[in-house]
PABA-803863 format. One line per field, with one value per residue (C-alpha): residue number from 1; x, z, y. Coordinates in steps of 0.25 Angstrom, whole numbers, plus 5000, padded with zeros to 4 digits. Layout:
i [NUM ...]
xx [X ...]
zz [Z ...]
yy [Y ...]
This chain:
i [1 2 3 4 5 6 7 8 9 10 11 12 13 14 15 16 17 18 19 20 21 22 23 24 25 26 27 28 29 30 31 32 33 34 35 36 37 38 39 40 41 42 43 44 45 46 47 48 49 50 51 52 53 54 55 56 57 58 59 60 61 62 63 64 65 66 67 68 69 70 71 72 73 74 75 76 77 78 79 80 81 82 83 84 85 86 87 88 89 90 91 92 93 94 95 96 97 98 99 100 101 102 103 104 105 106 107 108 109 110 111 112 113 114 115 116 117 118 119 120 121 122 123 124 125 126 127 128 129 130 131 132 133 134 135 136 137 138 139 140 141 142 143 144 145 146 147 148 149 150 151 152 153 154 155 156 157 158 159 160 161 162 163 164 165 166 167 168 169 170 171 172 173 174 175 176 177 178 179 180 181 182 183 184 185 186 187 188 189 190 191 192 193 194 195 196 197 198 199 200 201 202 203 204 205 206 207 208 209 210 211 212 213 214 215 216 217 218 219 220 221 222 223 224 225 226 227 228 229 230 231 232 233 234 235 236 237 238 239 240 241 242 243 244 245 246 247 248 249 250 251 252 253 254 255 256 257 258 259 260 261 262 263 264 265 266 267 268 269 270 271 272 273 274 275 276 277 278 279 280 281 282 283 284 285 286 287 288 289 290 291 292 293 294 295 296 297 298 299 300 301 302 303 304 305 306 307 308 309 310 311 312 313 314 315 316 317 318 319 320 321 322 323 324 325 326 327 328 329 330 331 332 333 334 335 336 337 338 339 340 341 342 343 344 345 346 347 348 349 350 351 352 353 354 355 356 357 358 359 360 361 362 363 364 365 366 367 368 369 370 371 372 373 374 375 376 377 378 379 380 381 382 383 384 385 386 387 388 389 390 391 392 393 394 395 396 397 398 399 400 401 402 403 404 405 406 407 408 409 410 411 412 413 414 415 416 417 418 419 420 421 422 423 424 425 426 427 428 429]
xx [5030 5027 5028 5020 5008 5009 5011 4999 5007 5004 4991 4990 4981 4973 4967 4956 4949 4943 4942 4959 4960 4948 4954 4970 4965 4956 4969 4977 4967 4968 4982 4987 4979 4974 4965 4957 4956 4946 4940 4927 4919 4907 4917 4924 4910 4908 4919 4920 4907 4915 4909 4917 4912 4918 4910 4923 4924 4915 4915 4924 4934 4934 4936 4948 4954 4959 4955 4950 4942 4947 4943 4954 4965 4971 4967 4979 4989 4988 4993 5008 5005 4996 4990 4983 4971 4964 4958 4966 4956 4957 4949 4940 4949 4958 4969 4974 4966 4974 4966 4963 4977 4982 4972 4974 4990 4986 4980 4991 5002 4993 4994 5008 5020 5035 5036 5024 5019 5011 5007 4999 4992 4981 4985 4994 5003 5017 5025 5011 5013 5029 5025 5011 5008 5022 5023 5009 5013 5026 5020 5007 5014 5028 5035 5045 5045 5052 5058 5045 5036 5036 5027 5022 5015 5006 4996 4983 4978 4964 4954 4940 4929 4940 4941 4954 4963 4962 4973 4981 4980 4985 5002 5005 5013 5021 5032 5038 5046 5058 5063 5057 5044 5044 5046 5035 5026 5026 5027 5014 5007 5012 5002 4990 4994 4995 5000 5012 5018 5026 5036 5037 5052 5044 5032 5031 5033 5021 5014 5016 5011 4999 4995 5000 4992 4978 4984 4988 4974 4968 4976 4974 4957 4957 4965 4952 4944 4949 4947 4934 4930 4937 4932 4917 4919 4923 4911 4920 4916 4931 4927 4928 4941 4947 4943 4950 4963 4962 4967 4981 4989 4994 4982 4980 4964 4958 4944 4937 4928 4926 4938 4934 4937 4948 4958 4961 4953 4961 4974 4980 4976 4986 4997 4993 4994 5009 5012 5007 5013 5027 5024 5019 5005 5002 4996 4991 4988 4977 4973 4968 4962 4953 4948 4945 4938 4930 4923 4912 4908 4911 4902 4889 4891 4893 4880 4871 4876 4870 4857 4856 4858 4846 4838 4835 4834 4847 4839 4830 4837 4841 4854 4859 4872 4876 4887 4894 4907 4920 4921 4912 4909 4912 4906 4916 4911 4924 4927 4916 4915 4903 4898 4905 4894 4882 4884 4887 4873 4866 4874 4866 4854 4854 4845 4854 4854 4864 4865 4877 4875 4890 4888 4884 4873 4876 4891 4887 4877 4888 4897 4893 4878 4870 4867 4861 4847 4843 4842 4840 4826 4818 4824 4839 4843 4858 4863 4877 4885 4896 4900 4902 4899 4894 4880 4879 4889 4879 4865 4856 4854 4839 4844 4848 4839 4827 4831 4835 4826 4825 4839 4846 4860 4870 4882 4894 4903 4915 4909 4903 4891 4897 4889 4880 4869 4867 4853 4855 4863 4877 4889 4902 4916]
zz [5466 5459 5445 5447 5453 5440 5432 5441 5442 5457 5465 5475 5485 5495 5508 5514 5504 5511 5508 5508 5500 5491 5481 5484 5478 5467 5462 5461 5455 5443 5441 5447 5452 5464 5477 5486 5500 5509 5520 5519 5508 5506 5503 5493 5487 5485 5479 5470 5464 5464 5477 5484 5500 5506 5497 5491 5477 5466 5457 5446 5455 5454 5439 5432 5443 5443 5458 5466 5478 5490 5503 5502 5507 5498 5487 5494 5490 5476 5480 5481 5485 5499 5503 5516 5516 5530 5540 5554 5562 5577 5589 5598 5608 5596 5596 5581 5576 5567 5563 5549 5546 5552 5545 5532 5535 5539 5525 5518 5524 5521 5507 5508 5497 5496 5487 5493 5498 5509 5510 5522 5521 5533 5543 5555 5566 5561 5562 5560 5546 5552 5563 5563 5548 5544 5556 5552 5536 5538 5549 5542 5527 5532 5525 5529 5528 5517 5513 5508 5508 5507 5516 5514 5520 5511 5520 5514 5512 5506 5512 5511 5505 5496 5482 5480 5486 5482 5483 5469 5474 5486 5488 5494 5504 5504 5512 5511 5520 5509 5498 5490 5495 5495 5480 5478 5486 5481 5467 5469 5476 5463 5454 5460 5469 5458 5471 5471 5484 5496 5501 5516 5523 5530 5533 5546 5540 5531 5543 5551 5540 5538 5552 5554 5543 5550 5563 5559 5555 5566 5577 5569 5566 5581 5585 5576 5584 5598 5591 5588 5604 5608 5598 5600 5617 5611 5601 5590 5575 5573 5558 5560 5569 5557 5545 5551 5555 5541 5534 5540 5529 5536 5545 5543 5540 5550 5555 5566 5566 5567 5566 5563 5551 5549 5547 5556 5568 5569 5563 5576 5585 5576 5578 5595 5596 5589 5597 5612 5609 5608 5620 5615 5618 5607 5613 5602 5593 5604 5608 5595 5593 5606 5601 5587 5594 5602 5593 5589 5602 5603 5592 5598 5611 5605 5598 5609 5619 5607 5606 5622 5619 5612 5624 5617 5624 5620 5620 5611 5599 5587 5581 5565 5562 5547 5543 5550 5541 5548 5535 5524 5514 5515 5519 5531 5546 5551 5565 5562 5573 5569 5576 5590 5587 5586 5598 5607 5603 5604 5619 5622 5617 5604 5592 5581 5565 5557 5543 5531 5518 5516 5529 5531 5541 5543 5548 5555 5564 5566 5569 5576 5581 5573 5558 5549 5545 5531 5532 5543 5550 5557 5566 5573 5582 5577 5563 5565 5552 5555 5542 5529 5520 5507 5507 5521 5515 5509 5516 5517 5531 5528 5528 5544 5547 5542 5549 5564 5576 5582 5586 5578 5578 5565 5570 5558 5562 5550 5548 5536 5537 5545 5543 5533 5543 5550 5557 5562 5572 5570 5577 5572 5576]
yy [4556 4568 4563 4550 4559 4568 4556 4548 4538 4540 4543 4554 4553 4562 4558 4565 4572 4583 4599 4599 4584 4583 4596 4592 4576 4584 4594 4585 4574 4583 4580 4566 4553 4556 4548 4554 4547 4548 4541 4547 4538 4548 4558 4550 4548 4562 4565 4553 4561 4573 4580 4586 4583 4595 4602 4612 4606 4606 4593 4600 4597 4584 4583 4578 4573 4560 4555 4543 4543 4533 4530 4517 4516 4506 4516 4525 4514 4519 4533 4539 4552 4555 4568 4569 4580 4572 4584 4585 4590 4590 4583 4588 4592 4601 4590 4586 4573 4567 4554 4559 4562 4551 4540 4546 4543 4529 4527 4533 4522 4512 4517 4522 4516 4521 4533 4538 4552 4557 4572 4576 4591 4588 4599 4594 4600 4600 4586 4579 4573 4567 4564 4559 4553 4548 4537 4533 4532 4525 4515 4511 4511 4505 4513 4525 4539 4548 4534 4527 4537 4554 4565 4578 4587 4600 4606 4608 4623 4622 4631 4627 4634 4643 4641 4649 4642 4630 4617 4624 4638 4636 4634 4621 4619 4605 4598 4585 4574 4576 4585 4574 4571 4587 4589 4578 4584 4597 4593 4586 4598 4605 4595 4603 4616 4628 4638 4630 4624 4627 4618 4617 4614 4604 4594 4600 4615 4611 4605 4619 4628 4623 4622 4638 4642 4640 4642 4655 4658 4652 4662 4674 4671 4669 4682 4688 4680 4685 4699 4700 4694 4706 4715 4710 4714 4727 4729 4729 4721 4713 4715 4730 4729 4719 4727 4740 4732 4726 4739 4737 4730 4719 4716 4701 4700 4688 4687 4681 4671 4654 4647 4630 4621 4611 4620 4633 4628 4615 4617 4625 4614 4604 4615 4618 4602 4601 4614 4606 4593 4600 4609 4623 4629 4635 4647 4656 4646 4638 4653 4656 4641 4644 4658 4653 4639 4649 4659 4650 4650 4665 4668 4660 4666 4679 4676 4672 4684 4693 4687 4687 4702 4706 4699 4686 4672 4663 4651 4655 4661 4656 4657 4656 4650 4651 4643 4631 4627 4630 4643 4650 4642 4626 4614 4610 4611 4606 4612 4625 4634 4636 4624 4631 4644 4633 4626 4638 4644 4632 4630 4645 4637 4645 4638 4639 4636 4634 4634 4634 4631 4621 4614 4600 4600 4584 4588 4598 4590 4579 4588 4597 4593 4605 4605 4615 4622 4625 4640 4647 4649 4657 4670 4668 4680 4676 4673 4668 4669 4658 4655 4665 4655 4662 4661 4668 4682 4689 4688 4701 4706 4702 4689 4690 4699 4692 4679 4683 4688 4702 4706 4696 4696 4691 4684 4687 4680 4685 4698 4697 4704 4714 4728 4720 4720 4732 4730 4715 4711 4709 4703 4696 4691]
């Protein structure tokens, strides 16, 4: 399988062509044949113009690459080789929704021919891609598993909004249904990940890291989290408390703040799900999920207790929100917590404006019933910094100042302007 890709005598093919498809299709578009799948006919547009619609690739990227956009699924059957980049988001009530996933495996069995490969690298709870996809694949293609076809499963590891580590920088870890399907798969990985790749003992060992990954994160930012509500009752600045503990040299350096996205604030429910259909209560991991699902509406109430402070009227103030992507300095509003400060003032009877210079003020209104002004206007008696996207690092203090009323009060929520403004009204997490 290898060889023929090098060779391109055979097609590899991406589906879901989003901020983890869209650069894994380009790099290795550079080298072998390559279609990029998607459902979403506007979006194909866009790239077929060499727009990336996610807003993280400039149209260099898509030179020399040998590519062709599809939403067809009979296009697929030209394919030997499938990755699966689809989002696995979760429902309204935190349970895994599996539609994407499990609709891009429906296309692929219907696409699927012996001597085929599959390699899923959406995030999923251990034993999803055997127990979930392969039933799908063998039942809607009609052929059978590890005879006819191969698996993999390579669990994505791009960060958006960093340009660093990019798909080549970043060592890949693989796994395969065999020894063979392993040596293919990481051979292929090979083409286009400089960093090199890691082979994992196992599918569901390869399943299983990439979920610990972020819920490592996510426990130990909402340990910060819980810090700084017990530091804030004590009148202590976390950002102080962590800058002093930070001189010890094994000190591991997290930091409070909102925790949303595709990725941390959705992976642990995947892994608290497997946990409770097999009969554990996963106990820290759900704790730390509910202190980090709860500080956007920590930092509103926070907020509006501050302004009743200085003997204002809730009802009648006016708040600022800047930022509203899930992080600094992309376009994605997937799951922003930012959207839980915003309705909690508005639920007080706060006015509030928001503005960010990467969101899409259309998304935003259909996700989440608020969009976004312009610039800011008039006088607010809060300025909420709830993203540190670039353009908001480096403001004078005359820009706050000269935009808030009588006894104003900046709301930083990561510190950043932490002893920057010495005669405005400051608090942070």
């Amino acid at each position: 399988m290898y060889q023929e890709l090098k060779e391109k005598k055979k097609k590899l093919a991406v589906l879901g062509l989003g901020y983890v498809g869209l650069p894994i299709a380009l790099e290795f578009a550079k080298n072998i044949k390559v279609l990029g799948f998607d459902i979403n006919e506007e979006r194909l547009d866009k790239m077929r113009n060499s727009i990336d619609p996610s807003g993280e690739l400039d149209s260099s990227k898509f030179s020399n690459c040998d590519i062709e956009f599809t939403s067809s699924v009979d296009k697929l059957k030209e394919a030997s080789f499938f990755i699966v980049t689809v989002p696995t988001p979760i429902d309204e009530h935190n349970l895994p929704d599996l539609k994407p996933l499990l609709g891009a495996t429906k296309f692929i069995g219907q696409a699927l021919k012996k001597g085929d490969y599959v390699v899923y690298e959406s995030t999923v709870y251990p034993g999803c891609t055997e127990e979930d996809c392969i039933p799908i694949l063998e039942e809607t293609s009609g052929l059978k598993f590890n005879t006819d076809f191969k698996l993999g499963y390579s669990p994505e590891r791009i960060n958006p909004g960093d340009s660093e580590h990019t798909i080549s920088r970043i060592l890949k870890v693989v796994s395969g249904s065999d020894p063979e399907a392993l040596d293919n798969i990481a051979k292929t990985y090979e083409i286009i990940v400089k960093a090199g790749v890691y082979k994992a003992r196992s599918i569901r060992v390869a399943e299983a890291a990439k979920i610990i990954e972020n819920t490592q994160r996510d426990v130990n930012i909402a340990l910060m989290n819980e810090l700084s509500i017990i530091f804030n009752k004590m009148g202590i600045n976390t950002y102080d408390v962590l800058e002093a503990a930070g001189t010890k040299w094994n000190f591991i350096r997290f930091q409070p703040g909102l925790v949303g996205g595709h990725c941390i604030g959705v992976d642990p429910y995947y892994l608290t799900y497997k946990a409770q259909e097999l009969g554990y209560h996963a106990q820290v991991i759900n704790s730390g999920r509910y202190v980090n699902d709860s500080m956007g509406f920590y930092v509103a109430k926070q907020t509006v207790k501050k302004i009743i402070a200085t003997g204002k009227d809730v009802s009648k103030s006016r708040v600022l929100v800047m930022g509203a992507t899930f992080k600094e300095n992309v376009e994605d509003t997937r799951n922003s917590k930012v959207a839980d400060v915003v309705k909690e003032l508005i639920s007080y009877g706060v006015s509030v404006d928001v503005v960010d210079p990467k969101a899409d003020a259309d998304e935003l209104k259909k996700e989440y019933g608020f969009s976004l002004i312009p610039e800011p206007s008039g006088k607010y008696d809060a300025i909420i910094i709830a993203v540190n996207h670039k353009e908001y690092l480096n403001l004078p203090a005359t820009w706050f100042s000269d935009r808030m009323n009588k006894d104003g009060l900046v709301v930083d929520i990561k510190g950043v302007y932490k002893g920057r403004l010495p005669e405005i009204g400051y608090w942070s997490l």
